[in-house]
C-alpha positions as CSV (number, residue, x, y, z in Angstrom):
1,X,4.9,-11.5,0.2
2,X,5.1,-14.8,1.8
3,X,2.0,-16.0,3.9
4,X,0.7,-19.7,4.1
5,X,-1.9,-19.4,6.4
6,X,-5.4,-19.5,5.7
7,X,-5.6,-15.8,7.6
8,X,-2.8,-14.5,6.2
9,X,-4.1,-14.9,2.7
10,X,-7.1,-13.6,3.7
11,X,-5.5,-10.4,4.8
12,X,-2.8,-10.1,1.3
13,X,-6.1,-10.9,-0.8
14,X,-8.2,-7.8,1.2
15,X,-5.0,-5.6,0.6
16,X,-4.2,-6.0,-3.2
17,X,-8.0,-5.9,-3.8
18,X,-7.7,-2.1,-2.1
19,X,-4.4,-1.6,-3.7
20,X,-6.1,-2.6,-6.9
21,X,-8.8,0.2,-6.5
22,X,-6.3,2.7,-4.9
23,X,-3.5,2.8,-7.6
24,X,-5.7,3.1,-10.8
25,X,-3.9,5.2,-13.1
26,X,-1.0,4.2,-11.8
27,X,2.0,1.6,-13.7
28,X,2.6,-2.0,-13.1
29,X,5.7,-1.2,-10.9
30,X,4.2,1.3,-8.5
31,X,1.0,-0.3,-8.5
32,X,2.9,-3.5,-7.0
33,X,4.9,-1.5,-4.6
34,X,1.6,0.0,-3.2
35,X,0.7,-3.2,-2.7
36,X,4.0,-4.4,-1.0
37,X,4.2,-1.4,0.9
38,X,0.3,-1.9,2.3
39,X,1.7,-5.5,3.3
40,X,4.4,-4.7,4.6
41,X,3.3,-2.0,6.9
42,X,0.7,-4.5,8.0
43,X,2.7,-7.6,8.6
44,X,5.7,-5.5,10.5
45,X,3.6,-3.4,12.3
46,X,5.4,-0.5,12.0
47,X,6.8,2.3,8.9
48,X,10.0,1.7,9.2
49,X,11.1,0.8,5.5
50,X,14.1,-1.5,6.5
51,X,11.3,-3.1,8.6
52,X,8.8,-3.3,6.4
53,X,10.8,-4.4,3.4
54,X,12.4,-7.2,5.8
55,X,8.6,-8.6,6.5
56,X,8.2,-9.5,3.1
57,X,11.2,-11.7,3.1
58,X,12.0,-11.4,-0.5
59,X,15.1,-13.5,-1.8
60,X,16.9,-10.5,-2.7
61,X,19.3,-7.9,-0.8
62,X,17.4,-5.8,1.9
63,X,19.3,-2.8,0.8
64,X,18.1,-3.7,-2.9
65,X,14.3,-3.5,-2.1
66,X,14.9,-0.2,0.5
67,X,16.6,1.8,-2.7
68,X,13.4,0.6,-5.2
69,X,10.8,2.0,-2.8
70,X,12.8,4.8,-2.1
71,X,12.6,5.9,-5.7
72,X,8.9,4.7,-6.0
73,X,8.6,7.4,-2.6
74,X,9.9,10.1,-4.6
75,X,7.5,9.8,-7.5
76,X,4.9,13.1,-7.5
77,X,2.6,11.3,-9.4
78,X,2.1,8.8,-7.0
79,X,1.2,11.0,-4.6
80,X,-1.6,12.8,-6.8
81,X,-3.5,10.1,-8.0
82,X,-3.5,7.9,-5.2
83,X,-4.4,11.1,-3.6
84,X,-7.1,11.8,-6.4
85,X,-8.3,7.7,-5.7
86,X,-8.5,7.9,-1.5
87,X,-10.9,11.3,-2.7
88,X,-13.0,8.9,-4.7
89,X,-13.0,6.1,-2.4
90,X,-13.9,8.0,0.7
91,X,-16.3,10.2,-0.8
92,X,-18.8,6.7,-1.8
93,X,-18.8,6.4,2.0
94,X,-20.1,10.1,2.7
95,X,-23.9,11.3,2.4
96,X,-26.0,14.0,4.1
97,X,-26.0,12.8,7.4
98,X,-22.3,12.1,7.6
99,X,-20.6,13.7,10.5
100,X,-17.1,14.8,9.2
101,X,-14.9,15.7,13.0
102,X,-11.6,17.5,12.0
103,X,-8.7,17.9,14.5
């Protein structure tokens, strides 16, 4: 995650600070690919994981980073507790008054 503007490390601090409180519970490795993936998603504009990986411009094989997330994707406990944290985060934000619109 290379970014040398004053902006751009602005934006990687905001996202590993939410990554941070989003990935509690969670190991080293899939708490730093939370955070790349967050990154990446922001700086490429778009999901695509070839896309994404290749915004971080690591110094390694694209292919190589593609088939780490892919099994970090898989994990079911990565789904649960970042599920169980987004709960907690959101639910700070909610009172009384709070109009919840479902579509």
């Amino acid at each position: 995650m290379r970014n040398s503007t004053p902006e751009g490390k602005k934006v990687q601090y905001q996202i590993q600070a939410f990554a941070k409180r989003l990935t509690k519970g969670l190991s080293k490795p899939k708490k730093k690919f939370i955070s790349q993936m967050l990154f990446g998603i922001q700086a490429a504009r778009d999901v695509k994981l070839s896309n994404v990986a290749r915004s971080l411009q690591e110094g390694i094989k694209l292919i190589k980073t593609e088939d780490r997330w892919s099994r970090h994707m898989m994990s079911k406990d990565l789904t649960q507790k970042m599920n169980e944290q987004m709960v907690k985060e959101g639910s700070r934000h909610v009172k009384e008054d709070t109009v919840l619109a479902i579509d």
